[in-house]
C-alpha positions in Angstrom: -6.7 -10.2 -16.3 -5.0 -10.7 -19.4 -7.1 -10.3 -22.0 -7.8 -6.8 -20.3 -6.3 -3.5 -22.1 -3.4 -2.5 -20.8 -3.0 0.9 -19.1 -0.2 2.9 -18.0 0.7 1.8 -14.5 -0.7 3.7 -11.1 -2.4 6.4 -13.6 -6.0 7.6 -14.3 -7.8 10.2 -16.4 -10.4 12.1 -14.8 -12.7 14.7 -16.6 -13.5 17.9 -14.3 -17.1 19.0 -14.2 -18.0 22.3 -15.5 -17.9 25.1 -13.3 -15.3 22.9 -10.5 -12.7 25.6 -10.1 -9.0 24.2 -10.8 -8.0 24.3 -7.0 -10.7 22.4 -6.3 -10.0 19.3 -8.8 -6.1 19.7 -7.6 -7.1 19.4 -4.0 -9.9 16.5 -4.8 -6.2 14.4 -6.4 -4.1 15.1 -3.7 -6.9 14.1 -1.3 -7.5 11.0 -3.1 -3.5 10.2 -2.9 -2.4 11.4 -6.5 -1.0 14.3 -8.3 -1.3 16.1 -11.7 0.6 14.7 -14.3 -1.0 16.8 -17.2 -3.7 18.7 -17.5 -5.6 19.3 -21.2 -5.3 22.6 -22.8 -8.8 23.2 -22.1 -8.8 22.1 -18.4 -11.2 19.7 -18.2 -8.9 16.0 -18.5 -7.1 15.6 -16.1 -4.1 12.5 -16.0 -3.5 11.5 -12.3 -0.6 10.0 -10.7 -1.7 7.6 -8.0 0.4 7.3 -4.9 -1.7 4.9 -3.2 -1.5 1.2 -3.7 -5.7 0.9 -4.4 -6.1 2.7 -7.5 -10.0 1.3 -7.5 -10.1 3.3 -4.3 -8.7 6.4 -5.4 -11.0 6.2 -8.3 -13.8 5.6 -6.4 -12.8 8.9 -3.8 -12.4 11.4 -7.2 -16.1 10.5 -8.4 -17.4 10.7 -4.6 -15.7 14.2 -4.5 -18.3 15.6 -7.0 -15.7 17.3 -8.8 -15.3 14.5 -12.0 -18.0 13.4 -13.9 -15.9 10.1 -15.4 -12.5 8.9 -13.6 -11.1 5.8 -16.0 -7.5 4.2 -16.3 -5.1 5.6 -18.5 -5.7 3.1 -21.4 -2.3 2.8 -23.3 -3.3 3.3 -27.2 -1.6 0.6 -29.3 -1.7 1.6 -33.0 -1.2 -1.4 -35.1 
């Protein structure tokens, strides 16, 4: 679509939920076909690498995995 923001290509975001231990978010990715690109200071954001060529789908696996309360694409933030 193009007059759809513009995100960072084959990455999400995805916001732990309190009280999911770290090994459980990491294994949640790698099930869903990503990895860890950065993780926030904090713990909670999370920006995913997808590996998979269905990013809806890998998306959609993370929030079914009850370990992320919001999965989103990586939104790039154009400062004008």
């Amino acid at each position: 679509m193009p007059d759809s923001p513009e995100h960072e290509p084959n990455q999400i975001l995805a916001m732990v939920k309190q009280g999911v231990t770290e090994e459980n978010a990491k294994n949640a990715i790698t099930d869903a076909g990503g990895s860890i690109l950065k993780t926030s200071s904090n713990g909670r954001l999370t920006a995913i690498l997808i590996h998979t060529s269905n990013i809806e789908s890998t998306m959609k696996h993370l929030i079914n995995s009850d370990c992320f309360q919001a999965v989103q694409l990586n939104y790039l933030n154009k400062r004008q």
